[in-house]
C-alpha positions as CSV (number, residue, x, y, z in Angstrom):
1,X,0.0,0.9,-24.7
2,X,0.6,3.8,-22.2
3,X,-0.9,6.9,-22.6
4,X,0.9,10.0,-23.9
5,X,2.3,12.1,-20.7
6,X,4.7,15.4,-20.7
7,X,8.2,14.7,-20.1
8,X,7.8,15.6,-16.3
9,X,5.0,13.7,-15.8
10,X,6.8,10.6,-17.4
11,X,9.7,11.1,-15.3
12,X,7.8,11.7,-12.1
13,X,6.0,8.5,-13.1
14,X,9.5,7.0,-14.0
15,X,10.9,7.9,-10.4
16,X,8.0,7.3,-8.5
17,X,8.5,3.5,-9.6
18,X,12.1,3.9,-8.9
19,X,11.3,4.1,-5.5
20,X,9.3,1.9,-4.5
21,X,11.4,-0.5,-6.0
22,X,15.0,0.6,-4.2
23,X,12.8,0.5,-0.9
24,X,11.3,-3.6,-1.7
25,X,14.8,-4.4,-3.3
26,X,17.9,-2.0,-2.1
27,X,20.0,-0.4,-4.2
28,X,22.6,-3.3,-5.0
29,X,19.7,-5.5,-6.5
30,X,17.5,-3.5,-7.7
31,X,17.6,-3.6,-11.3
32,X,16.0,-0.9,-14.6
33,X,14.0,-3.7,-15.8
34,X,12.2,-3.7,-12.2
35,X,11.6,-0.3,-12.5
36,X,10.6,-0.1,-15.6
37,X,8.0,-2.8,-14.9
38,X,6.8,-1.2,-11.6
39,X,6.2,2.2,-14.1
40,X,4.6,-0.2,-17.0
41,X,7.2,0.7,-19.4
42,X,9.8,-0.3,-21.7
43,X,13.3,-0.7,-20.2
44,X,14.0,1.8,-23.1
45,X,12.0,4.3,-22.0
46,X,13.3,4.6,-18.5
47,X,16.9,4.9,-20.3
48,X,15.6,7.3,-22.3
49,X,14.6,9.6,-19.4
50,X,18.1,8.0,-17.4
51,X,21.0,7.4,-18.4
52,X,21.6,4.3,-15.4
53,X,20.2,3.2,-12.0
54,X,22.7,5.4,-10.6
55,X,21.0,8.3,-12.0
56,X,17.6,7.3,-11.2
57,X,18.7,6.8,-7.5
58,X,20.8,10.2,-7.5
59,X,17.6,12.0,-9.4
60,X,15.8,10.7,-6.0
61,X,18.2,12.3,-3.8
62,X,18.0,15.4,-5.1
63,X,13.9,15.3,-5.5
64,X,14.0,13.9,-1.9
65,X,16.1,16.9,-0.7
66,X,13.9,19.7,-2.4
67,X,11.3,19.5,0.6
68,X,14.2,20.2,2.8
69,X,15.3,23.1,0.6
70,X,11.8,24.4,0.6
71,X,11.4,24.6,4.0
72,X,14.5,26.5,5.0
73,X,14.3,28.8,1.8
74,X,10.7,29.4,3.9
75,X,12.5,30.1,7.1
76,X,15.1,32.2,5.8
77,X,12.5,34.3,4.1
78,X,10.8,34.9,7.2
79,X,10.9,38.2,8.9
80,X,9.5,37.2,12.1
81,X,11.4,36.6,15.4
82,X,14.2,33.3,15.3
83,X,12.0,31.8,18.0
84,X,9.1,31.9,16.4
85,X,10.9,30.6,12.9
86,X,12.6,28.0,14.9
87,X,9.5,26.6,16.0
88,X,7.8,27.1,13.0
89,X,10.7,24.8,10.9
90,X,10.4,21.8,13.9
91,X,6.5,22.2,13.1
92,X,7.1,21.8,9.2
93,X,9.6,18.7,9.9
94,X,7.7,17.2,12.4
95,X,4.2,17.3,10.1
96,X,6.2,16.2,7.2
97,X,7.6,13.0,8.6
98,X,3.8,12.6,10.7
99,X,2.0,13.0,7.1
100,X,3.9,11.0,5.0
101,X,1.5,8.5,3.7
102,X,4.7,5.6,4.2
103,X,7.9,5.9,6.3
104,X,10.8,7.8,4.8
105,X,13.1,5.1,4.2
106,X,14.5,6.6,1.4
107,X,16.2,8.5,3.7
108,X,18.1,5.9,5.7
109,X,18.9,4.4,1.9
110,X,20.6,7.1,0.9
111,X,22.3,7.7,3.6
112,X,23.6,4.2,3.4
113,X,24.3,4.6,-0.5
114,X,26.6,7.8,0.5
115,X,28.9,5.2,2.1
116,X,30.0,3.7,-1.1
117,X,29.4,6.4,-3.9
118,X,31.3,9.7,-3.0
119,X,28.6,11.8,-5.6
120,X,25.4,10.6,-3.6
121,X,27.6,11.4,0.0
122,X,28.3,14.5,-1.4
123,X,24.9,15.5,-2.2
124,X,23.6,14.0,1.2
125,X,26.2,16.3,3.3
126,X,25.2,19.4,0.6
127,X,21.9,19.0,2.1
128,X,23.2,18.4,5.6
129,X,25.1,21.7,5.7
130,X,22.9,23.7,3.9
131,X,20.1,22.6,6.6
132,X,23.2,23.8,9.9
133,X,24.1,27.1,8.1
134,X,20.5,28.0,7.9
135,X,20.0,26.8,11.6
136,X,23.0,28.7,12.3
137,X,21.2,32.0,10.9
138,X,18.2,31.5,12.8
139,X,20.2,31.2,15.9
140,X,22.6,33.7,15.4
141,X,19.3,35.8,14.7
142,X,17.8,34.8,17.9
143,X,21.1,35.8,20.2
144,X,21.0,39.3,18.6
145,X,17.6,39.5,19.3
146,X,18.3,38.5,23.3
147,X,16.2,36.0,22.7
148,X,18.4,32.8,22.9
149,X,21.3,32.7,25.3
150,X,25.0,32.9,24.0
151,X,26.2,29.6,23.0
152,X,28.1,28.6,19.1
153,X,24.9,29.1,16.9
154,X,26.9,26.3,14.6
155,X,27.5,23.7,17.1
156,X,23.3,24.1,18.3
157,X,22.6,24.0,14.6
158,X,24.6,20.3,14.5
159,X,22.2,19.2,17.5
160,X,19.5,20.3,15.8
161,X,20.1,18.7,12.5
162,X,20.5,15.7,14.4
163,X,17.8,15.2,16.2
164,X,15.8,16.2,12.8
165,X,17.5,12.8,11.8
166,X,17.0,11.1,14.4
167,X,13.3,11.9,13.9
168,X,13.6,10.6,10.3
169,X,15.5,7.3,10.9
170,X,12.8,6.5,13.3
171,X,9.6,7.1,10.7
172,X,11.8,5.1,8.5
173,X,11.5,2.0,10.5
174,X,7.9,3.1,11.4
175,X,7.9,4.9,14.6
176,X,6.1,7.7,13.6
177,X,6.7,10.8,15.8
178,X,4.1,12.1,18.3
179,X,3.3,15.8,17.0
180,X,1.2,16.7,20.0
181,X,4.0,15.8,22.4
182,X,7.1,16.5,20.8
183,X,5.7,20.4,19.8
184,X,4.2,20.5,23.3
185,X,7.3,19.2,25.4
186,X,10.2,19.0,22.9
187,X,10.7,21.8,21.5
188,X,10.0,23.9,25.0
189,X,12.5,21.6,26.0
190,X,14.6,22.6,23.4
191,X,13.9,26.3,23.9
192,X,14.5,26.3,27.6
193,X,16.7,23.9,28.6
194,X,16.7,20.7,30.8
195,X,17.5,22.6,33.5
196,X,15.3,23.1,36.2
């Protein structure tokens, strides 16, 4: 007999087990009865919360993306310099993927799930964009400021969100990143150049 939760707590419990299960199993043979096992519940209670596997791996996309939200909601909100809120939102992605207690390879699932199911790719590139026109912002800041040097704010933005996944596909196979010398040398590479 399981003890009585809230709704969310149920759900987070629910999704939690989701989870780990699509990262032991993959999405293709992962089944609800796993889950629901993994959370020590009826099959009927996970349908009850979600409504197919589908859902419970979409739910996971969007609860996955909701750090990223936060973070640039944080940057956007910020009044100080761009360089200093550029720096600051590398900081916050490079401690998030340093302090996650298991590599993110949620990520690199859903990633390969938006191959083959156009409402998980859409969400994935929602995410994507949002992250570049933020970016883009901050850039676009820092140019008016004098601070950065004239260049597409939009095309930087693209590098930027790539090397933020290229960051995350490594954790993912578990390469976790070096804070100490990717804030010390990678982003003043970043900020100044190659360029001697």
């Amino acid at each position: 007999m399981t003890k009585h939760q809230s709704e969310a707590e149920r759900r987070s419990q629910i999704l939690r087990a989701a989870r780990a299960v699509f990262i032991d199993r993959g999405f293709i043979a992962a089944r609800v009865e796993d889950v629901a096992k993994r959370a020590g519940l009826s099959k009927g209670a996970v349908y009850f919360y979600f409504a197919s596997k589908r859902d419970l791996f979409l739910a996971l996309v969007q609860e996955e993306h909701e750090n990223t939200y936060s973070f640039l909601d944080r940057a956007e909100e910020d009044h100080r310099p761009a360089a200093v809120k550029l720096v600051d939102l590398g900081q916050q992605y490079l401690d998030y993927f340093a302090g996650l207690k298991s590599p993110p390879r949620f990520f690199l699932m859903m990633c390969e799930q938006g191959i083959r199911d156009d409402e998980i790719r859409e969400e994935v590139q929602a995410v994507h964009q949002r992250f570049v026109d933020a970016a883009t912002r901050i850039l676009a800041q820092g140019m008016n400021e004098g601070t950065f040097r004239e260049a597409d704010p939009h095309g930087v933005a693209m590098i930027l969100k790539a090397i933020i996944d290229g960051l995350a596909g490594q954790a993912a196979i578990g390469i976790r990143p070096d804070r100490e010398k990717l804030v010390n040398d990678g982003l003043s590479t970043l900020l100044h150049g190659l360029l001697a």
